[in-house]
Residue, then its C-alpha position, 0 to 999 in steps of 0.5 A: x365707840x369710846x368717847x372722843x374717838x374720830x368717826x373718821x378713822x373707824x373701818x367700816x363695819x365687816x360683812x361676816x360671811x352669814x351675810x349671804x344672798x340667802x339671809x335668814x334667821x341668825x344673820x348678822x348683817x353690816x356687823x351689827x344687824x341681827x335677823x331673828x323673825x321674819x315678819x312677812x314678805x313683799x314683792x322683791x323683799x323680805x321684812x325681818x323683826x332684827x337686833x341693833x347688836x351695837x345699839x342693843x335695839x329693835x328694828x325692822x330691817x327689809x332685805x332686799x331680793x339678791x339680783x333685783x331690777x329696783x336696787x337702786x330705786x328703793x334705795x333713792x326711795x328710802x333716802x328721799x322718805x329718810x329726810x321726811x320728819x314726822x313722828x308718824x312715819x318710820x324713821x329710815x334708820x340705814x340704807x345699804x347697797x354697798x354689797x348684796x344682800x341691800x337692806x334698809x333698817x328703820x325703827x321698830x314702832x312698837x306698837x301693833x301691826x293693824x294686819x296682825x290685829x284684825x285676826x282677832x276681829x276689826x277695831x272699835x269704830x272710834x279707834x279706827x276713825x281716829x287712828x286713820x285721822x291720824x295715818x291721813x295727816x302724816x302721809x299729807x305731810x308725806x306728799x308736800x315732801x313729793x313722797x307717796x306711798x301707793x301700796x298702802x294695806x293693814x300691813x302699812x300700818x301700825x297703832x297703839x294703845x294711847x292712839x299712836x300711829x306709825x307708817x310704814x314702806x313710804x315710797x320703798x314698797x311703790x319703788x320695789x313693785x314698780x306701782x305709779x300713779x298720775x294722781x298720787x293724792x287720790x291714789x293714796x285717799x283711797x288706799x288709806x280709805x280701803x285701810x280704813x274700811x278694813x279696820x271697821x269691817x275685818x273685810x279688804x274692798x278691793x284686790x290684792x287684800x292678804x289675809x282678810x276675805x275680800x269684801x262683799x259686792x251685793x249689786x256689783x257695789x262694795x257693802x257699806x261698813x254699817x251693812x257689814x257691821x251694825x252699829x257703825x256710826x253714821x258720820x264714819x260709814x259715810x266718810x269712809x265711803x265717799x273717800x273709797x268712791x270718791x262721789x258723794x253721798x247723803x253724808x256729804x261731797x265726795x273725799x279727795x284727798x289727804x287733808x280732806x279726809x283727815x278733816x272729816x275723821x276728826x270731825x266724825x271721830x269725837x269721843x263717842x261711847x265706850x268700845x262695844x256699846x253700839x248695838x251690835x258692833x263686835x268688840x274691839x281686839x285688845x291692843x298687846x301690851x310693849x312688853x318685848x321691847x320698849x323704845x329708849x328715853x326720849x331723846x328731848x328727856x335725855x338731852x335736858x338731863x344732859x345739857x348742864x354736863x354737855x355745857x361744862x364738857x364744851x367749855x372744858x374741851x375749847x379750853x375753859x372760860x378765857x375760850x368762851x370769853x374770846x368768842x364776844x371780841x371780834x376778830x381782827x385779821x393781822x398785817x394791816x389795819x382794815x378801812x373798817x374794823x371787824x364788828x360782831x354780825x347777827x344774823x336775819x334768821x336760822x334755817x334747817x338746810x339739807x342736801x335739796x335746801x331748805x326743804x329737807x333740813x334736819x328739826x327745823x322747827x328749833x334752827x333759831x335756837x342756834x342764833x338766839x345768843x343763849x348756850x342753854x339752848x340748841x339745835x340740833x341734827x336727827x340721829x344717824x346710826x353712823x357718822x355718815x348719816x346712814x348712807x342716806x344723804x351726804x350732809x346737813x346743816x344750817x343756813x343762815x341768812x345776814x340780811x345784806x351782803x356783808x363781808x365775813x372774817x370769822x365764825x365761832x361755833x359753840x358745838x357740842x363736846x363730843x369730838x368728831x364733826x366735821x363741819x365747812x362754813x360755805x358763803x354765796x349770794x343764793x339759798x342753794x347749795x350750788x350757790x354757796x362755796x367752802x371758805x373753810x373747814x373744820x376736821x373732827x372737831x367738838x366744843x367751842x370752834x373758830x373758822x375764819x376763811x383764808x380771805x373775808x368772803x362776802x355773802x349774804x347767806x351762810x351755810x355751816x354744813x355738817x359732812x361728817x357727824x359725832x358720836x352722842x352719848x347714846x351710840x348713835x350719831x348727831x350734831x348739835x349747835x347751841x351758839x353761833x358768833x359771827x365776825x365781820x364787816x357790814x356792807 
């Protein structure tokens, strides 16, 4: 998209005609997303390796079985796992439903898939222990979101050279097969548990195991990994058994969820000796090397690089140095003079805010850095792979909350220089989006803006909710906020 141009006034992309209820090799998809391998097949899905046409990327795109009963929960499915941020889980990149065949399209790992890498033999059992810590820790954050996985295999899972993990189909694969569970914690202890064993053994404990042979049962009981594979250490057999029976053994009580589990691999999991060198455990498989394609800069690297030129550019954009100077006076309404001037406000605290609150906001971990007075620093949305946030969720933003009650005239915004946002100042007395109504609006917008409602609107909390992002210069979408002034009358 050409810099400045309105996301607003594109047409949405084109399904070509190659698009069709038989997708295969070669066909583009929502015009932009190339299938080119198909990597393997689930219940009511395919998984193909694609191209990003407009991105120039890698990414995995799972297309969906024309006619299929689950539409429309892996669709809820994939929207909910999109708002869950952590670096461990793939990033839901797009999700449409629009016309058949549905798909979603998360990003490539770029890493190993565990299922491809156990046809060369299991993992060093080090690896596997740290690489599974890893997996637990991710899906905890998972399941305090109120996601699950619940069909968790090799194929779930993905490692690299330098220890980094990726999962993959949270909440999608149990939405296309149906699969539930009363106890989602256990549940998921255990498949990462029989993930686990997999990794150590080359064996899967359990049914439905794909590729690798089903474990043995000697006296009705599944082996131990140090039976299969000698030279396991103690402290991980252990672990992985009381995490796969759930009952304890000499090693310890049993393992019963996520947390736990991690807890105990990373206890068990410190270095230990070069790969190979216990008595009689195979060799690890060499992890490939990312050759085939390899992710971007980081987005943090790229945008400190940038920040001098976005800056200059804001500024340029809101009409130079008089606009920056403007947002330090407060505002004062015409016609008659209030009982008590406008004063500049500051705001208690800065919260990532999503369409459930405070629970699914966008990078909360740096919401203050919108309020914290300095425009070297921002906030910031995750990326989008269109305006419309992907057709995951329909807004996102920041919450601000004042404290007390206080009446607002205006709230000046110093925002990123990219042209396009489409931002409302909404105001109430809760922390919920039903709570908080529209008192202006801002359409296609980028650098320094000035929203004053049509009469001062007393709240106590804020909320600057984007409804439509701006294109960045990398071709994707986000939003960002590097200072908030706000302008008003204390109560």
């Amino acid at each position: 998209m050409p810099p400045g141009q309105r996301p607003g006034r594109m047409k949405p992309p084109q399904r070509v005609s190659e698009s069709a209820p038989d997708a295969g090799q070669g066909t583009l998809l929502a015009g932009r997303y190339r299938l080119a391998e198909r990597l393997r097949e689930h219940d009511g899905s395919a998984e193909w390796r694609a191209t990003d046409e407009m991105l120039a990327r890698t990414v995995v795109v799972r297309v969906l079985t024309p006619g299929s009963p689950h539409v429309a929960q892996v669709m809820t499915a994939a929207r909910a796992a999109s708002r869950v941020s952590d670096p461990r889980l793939a990033r839901i990149f797009d999700a449409d439903d629009r016309f058949e065949p549905s798909f979603i399209v998360t990003g490539w790992p770029s890493d190993a898939c565990l299922a491809d890498l156990l046809t060369a033999g299991p993992l060093d059992p080090w690896q596997a222990a740290r690489m599974i810590a890893e997996a637990a820790e991710a899906l905890a954050v998972a399941h305090r979101a109120g996601l699950a996985h619940l069909c968790l295999s090799p194929a779930s899972v993905w490692c690299g050279p330098d220890g980094e993990v990726a999962i993959t189909g949270l909440g999608i694969l149990a939405a296309l097969t149906g699969a539930q569970n009363s106890d989602p914690v256990l549940a998921d202890t255990r498949g990462l548990a029989r993930v686990l064993y997999a990794a150590l053994t080359g064996y899967w404990p359990g049914e439905g195991s794909g590729a690798l042979p089903p474990a043995p049962r000697p006296d009705g009981r599944t082996a131990r990994p140090g039976q299969l594979r000698p030279g396991i250490p103690e402290g991980i057999d252990s672990v992985t058994c009381r995490a796969l029976s759930g009952q304890a053994d000499e090693g310890g009580p049993p393992i019963l969820s996520l947390a736990q589990l991690a807890i105990e691999l990373a206890t068990v999991a410190r270095p230990g000796p070069p790969s190979g060198s216990s008595p009689g455990a195979a060799p690890a498989p060499t992890l490939p090397s990312r050759t085939a394609w390899r992710p971007p800069r980081s987005r943090a690297v790229r945008r400190l690089t940038l920040t001098a030129v976005v800056i200059v550019l804001a500024v340029l954009a809101s009409g130079g140095w008089l606009a920056v100077r403007q947002m330090t006076a407060p505002y004062r309404p015409s016609g008659a003079r209030p009982a008590v001037a406008a004063q500049a406000l500051i705001p208690g605290t800065a919260t990532a805010f999503g369409p459930l609150g405070e629970s699914d906001g966008d990078n909360p971990g740096i919401a203050r850095l919108a309020i914290d007075g300095s425009p070297a620093t921002a906030w910031h949305t995750q990326w989008y792979a269109t305006a419309t946030f992907g057709n995951l969720k329909p807004g996102t933003g920041l919450l601000l909350d004042m404290g007390r009650p206080v009446t607002i005239t205006s709230a000046q915004i110093m925002l990123g220089a990219m042209t396009g946002a489409v931002v409302q100042l909404r105001a109430g007395g809760g922390p919920a989006l039903a709570d908080l109504r529209p008192v202006a609006q801002a359409t296609a917008v980028g650098g320094v803006v000035t929203m004053r409602p049509a009469r001062p609107a007393k709240a106590r909390y804020l909320l600057l909710w984007f409804t439509q992002l701006p294109p960045d210069s990398s071709g994707t979408f986000e939003a960002i906020i590097y200072n908030v002034r706000l302008h008003g009358i204390a109560q």
